[in-house]
N, C-alpha and C positions, 0 to 999 in steps of 0.2 A: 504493500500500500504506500511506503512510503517511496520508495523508487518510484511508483508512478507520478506519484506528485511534485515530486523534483523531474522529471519528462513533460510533464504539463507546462511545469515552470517555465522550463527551459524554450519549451517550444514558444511558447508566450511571450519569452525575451526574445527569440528569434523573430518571431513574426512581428514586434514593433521593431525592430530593427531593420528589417526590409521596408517597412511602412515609413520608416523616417528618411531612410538613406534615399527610396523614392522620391518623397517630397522634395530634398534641397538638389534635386537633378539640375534644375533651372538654374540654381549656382554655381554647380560646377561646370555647367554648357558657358554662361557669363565669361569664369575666370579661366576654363580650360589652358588658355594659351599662355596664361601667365603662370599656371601650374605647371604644362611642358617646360616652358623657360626655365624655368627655379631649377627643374627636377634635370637638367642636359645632363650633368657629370654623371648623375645615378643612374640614369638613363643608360647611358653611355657603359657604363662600369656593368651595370647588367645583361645587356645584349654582348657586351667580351663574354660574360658568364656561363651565359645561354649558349654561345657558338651556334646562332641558327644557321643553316645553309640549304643551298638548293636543294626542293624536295622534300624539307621539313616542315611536317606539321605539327604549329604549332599554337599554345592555347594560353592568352593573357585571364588571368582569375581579379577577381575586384577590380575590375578595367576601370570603374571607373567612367571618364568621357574617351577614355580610350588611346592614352597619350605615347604610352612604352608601347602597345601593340602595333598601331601604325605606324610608329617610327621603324619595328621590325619589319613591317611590310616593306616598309618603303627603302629598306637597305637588301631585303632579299628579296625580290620580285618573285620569284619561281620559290616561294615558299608558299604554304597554304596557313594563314594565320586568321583562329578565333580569336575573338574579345568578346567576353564574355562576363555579367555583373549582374547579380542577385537583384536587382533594383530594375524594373520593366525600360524608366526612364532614361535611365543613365546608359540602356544598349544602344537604346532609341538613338541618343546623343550618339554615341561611338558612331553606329552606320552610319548616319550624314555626317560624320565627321573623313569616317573613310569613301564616302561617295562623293562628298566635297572636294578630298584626294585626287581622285580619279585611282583608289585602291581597289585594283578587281579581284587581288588575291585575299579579300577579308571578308569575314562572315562574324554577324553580331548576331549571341544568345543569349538568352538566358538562363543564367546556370548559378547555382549556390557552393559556393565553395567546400561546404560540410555535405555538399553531397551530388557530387559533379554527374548530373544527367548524360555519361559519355560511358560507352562501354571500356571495359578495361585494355588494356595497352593501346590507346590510342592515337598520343600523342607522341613524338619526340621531343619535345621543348614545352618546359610549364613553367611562365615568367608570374610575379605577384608584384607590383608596388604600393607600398604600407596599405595590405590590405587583409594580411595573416592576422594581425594582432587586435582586427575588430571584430571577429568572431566569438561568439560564445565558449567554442572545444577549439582550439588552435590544432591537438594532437589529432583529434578526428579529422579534421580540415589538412593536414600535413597525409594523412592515409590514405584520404580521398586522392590528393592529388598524385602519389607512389602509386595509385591504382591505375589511374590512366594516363600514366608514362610507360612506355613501349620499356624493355631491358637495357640498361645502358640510356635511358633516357634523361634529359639534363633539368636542371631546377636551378633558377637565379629566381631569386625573395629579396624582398627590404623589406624591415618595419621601423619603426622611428627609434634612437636611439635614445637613452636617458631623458626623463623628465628635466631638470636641471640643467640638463645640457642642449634642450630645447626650449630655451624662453621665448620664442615667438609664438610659442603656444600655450606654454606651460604659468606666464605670466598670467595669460586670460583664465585658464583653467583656477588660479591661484585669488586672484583678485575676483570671481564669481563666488567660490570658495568662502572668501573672506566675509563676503557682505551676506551670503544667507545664512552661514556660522554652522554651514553642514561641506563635507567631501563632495566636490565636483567634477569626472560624476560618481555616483553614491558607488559604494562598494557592494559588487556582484555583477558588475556592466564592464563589458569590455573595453579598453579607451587606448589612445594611440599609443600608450608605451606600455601594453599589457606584457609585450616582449623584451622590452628592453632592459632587462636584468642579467648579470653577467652570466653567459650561458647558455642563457635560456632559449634564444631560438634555437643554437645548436643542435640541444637537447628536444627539443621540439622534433625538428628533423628525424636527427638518431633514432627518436624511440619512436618513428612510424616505420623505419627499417631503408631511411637514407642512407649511402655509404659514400664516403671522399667528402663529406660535409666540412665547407669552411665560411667565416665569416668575419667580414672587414668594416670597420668605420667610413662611411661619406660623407663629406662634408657637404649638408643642403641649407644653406645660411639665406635669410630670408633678406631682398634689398627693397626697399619700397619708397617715394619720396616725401611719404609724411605719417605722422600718427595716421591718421585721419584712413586713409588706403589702406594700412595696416588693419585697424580697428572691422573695415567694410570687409574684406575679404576674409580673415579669419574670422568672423563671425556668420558668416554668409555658409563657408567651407563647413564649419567645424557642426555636424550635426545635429548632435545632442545640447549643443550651446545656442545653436539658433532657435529652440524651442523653450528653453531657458529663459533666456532673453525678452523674450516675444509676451512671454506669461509677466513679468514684473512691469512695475509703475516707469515713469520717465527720470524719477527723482533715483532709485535705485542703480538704473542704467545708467545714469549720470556719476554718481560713485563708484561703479564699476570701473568705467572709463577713465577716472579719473586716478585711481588706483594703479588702474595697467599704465595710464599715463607716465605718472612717478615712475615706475619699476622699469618700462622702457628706455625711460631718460639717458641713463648710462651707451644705451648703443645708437646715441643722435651723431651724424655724419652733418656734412657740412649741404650735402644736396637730399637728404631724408634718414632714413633706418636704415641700418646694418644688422641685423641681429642671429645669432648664431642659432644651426642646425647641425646635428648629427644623423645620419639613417645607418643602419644596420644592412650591409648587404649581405648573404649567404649563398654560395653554391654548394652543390647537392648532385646527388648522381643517383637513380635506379640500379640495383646489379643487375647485372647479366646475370638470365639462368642459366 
């Protein structure tokens, strides 16, 4: 009885969780492009990871608007590349993102990471950017994906690194924190640095039965040219915050702000914000039977 009710639970968390990341689809179609930008190095560092090449198929998980996927399109033409996101809206986004392209080798689903609607070995390549560590089960979600990767098949992941070591976000999270005098967000909800503990994605990996699992620091430092744009996009981005938000008075939101204001002060540039990112990148390998 009680296992079921923790399964009820669960699923309960799951299902407003698709239900929100839905809703701020619209914001991330907005900022998509300034996400791509930020995100080039890691980008970048993961697609070395992946080693897609002609003839691989291959499957972006929490795509998102679909930024790391078509950028693999668009470096291997002759590869077959999913984007693929739990949230109906945000595929939506992807395909006209890659049909805006002129990307003919991409196909948008939808698909839940904790439990990939794809028969088993089916891909070659299974890329994630920070999108493992907002799952409910990260181990089940790391199983899933070991399942439909072919033998020998590759895995490049990010999730965000260290709270602390992420004040472009961790600020807002801290100064929401502060003024309702509770944990934001509440403990038992997944949040962007569910992984970021020393090991932990490793370990994530390892114990779905990854092998050759490694994992590096990136530097994703956020540039912006005011509070102000700061304040818009991270709030817009950040899902469970923009609902947050949205429920409080004007007078609250104004303390908020004013909060994060202060704490940001330290990374004022002479032309906006500088403020430092860390991401967590990981490669990973299927064995060969």
């Amino acid at each position: 009885m009680e296992a079921t009710s923790i399964n009820h639970e669960t699923d309960e968390l799951r299902a407003g969780l698709h239900t929100m990341w839905n809703s701020v689809a619209p914001a991330w179609d907005e900022h998509a492009e300034f996400v791509d930008g930020r995100s080039v190095g890691l980008t970048d560092r993961l697609i070395e990871l992946a080693a897609p090449g002609d003839g691989d198929h291959v499957i972006e998980l929490a795509c998102g608007a679909g930024g790391l996927g078509l950028e693999v399109a668009r470096r291997v033409r002759r590869s077959e590349v999913v984007v693929s996101d739990v949230a109906p809206a945000m595929v939506e986004i992807a395909h006209r993102r890659a049909s805006d392209a002129g990307l003919g080798n991409v196909t948008a689903l939808v698909r839940d990471l904790e439990a990939i609607d794809e028969p088993d070995a089916s891909f070659d390549v299974a890329i994630c950017r920070e999108g493992l560590m907002l799952v409910p089960d990260p181990d089940r979600a790391a199983a899933e994906i070991l399942r439909t990767l072919r033998p020998g098949g590759r895995l490049a992941a990010a999730v965000w690194g260290p709270r602390g070591r992420n004040p472009w976000l961790g600020v807002l999270l801290d100064a929401v924190s502060a003024e309702l005098g509770v944990p934001v967000p509440p403990p038992g909800l997944p949040t962007p640095f569910s992984l970021s503990g020393e090991g932990q994605l490793a370990e994530v990996l390892t114990g779905a039965g990854f092998a050759e699992v490694s994992v590096q620091e990136i530097d994703v430092p956020y540039s912006g040219p005011s509070f102000e744009d700061w304040w818009d996009r991270t709030t817009s981005l950040a899902g469970p915050i923009r609902g947050v938000l949205a429920s409080m008075d004007a007078e609250k939101v104004a303390a908020i702000q004013g909060r994060a204001r202060e704490a940001l002060s330290e990374f004022e540039i002479a032309d906006g914000l500088e403020i430092p990112g860390v991401s967590l990148a990981a490669a990973a390998r299927r064995p060969s039977d």
